[in-house]
C-alpha positions, 0 to 999 in steps of 0.5 A, spaced: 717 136 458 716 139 451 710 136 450 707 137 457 709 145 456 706 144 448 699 141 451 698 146 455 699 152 450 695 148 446 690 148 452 690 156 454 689 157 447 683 154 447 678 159 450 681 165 445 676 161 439 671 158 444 663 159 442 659 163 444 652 162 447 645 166 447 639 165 451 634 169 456 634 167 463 627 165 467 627 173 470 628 176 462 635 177 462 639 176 456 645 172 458 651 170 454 655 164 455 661 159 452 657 154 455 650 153 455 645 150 460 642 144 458 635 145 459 634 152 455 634 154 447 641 157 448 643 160 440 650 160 437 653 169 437 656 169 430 661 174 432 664 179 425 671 178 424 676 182 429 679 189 425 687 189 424 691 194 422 696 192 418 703 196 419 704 203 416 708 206 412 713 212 415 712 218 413 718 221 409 720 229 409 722 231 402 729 233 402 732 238 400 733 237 393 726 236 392 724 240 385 720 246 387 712 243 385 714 237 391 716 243 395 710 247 395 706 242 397 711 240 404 705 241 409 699 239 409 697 244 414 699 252 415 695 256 418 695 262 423 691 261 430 690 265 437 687 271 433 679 273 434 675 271 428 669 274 429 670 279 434 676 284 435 682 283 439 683 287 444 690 289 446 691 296 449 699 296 448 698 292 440 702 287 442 700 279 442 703 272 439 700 268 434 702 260 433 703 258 427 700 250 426 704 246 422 704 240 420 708 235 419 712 239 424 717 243 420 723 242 417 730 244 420 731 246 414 725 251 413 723 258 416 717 262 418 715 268 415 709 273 419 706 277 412 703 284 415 698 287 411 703 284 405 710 286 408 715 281 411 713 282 419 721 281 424 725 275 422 725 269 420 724 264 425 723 256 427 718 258 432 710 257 432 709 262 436 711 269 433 710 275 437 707 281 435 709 289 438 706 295 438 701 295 432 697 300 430 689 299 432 685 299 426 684 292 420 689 287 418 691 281 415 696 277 418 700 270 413 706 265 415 710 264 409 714 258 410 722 260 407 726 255 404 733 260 405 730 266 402 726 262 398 717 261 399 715 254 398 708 255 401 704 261 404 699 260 408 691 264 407 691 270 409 687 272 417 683 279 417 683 281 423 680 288 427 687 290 433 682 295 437 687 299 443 684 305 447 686 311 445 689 316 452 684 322 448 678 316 448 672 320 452 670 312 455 677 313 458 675 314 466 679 321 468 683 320 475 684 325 480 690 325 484 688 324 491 690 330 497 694 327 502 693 329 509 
């Protein structure tokens, strides 16, 4: 019985490293075959060796006793998203949110601090996606600092950006006239 199932897997494994053959047919087509017609000049394909991926290596998080050069460079991506780059963004009341990229995904030991113009913006938070209420219009610059306790390990580049709000004395206000009832 071993020896009939062994001859079988023996014969399934078979056509896995069989040869492969090119010719052109009678209409000009290439066709491609494990096993050639007698009467046609059919060439042997050599075939490049398969890609194999070998297994990787897990990535660790730096602990907390890490001395603070390893620390500093805890995430290979902080950044700001969701704000205009070339243009200004446009929120009549000043409030909106921004989302943080991090990567890897932060640490539970870590927090996010939002920089505006230069000054700690709301408490720290694990949250990616931070909102912002009530901001005057006018150029800001807006970071995310990554907080170890009360400590900074990383900070992102800071974003500049233009916060655009219509004023209620704007003259491109349209002036609404109570309608009269009747």
């Amino acid at each position: 019985m071993r020896l009939i199932l062994t001859a079988l897997l023996l014969a399934a494994a078979l056509p896995a490293s069989a040869q492969i053959y090119k010719y052109t047919d009678a209409d000009g087509k290439t066709v491609f075959t494990n096993q050639p017609p007698t009467d046609v000049d059919a060439k042997p394909v050599e075939l490049p060796p398969t890609n194999t991926v070998g297994p990787q290596a897990p990535v660790v998080a730096p602990s907390e006793s890490d001395t603070g050069s390893q620390a500093s460079n805890t995430y290979a991506i902080l950044a700001l998203s969701n704000l205009p780059d070339d243009e200004a963004l446009r929120q009549n009341n000043g409030t909106f949110t921004v989302n943080v990229v991090v990567q890897p995904a932060l640490s539970p030991a870590h927090q996010l601090q939002l920089v505006l113009d230069g000054q700690p913006y709301g408490a720290p938070t694990s949250s990616t996606s931070i909102g912002l209420d009530n901001l005057d219009r006018g150029d800001h610059t807006l970071a995310v600092q990554v907080l170890q306790g009360s400590r900074v390990i990383q900070a992102s580049a800071p974003v500049s950006f233009t916060l655009q709000r219509i004023s209620t004395h704007s003259p491109q206000r349209p002036k609404v006239q109570p309608r009269m009832g009747g």
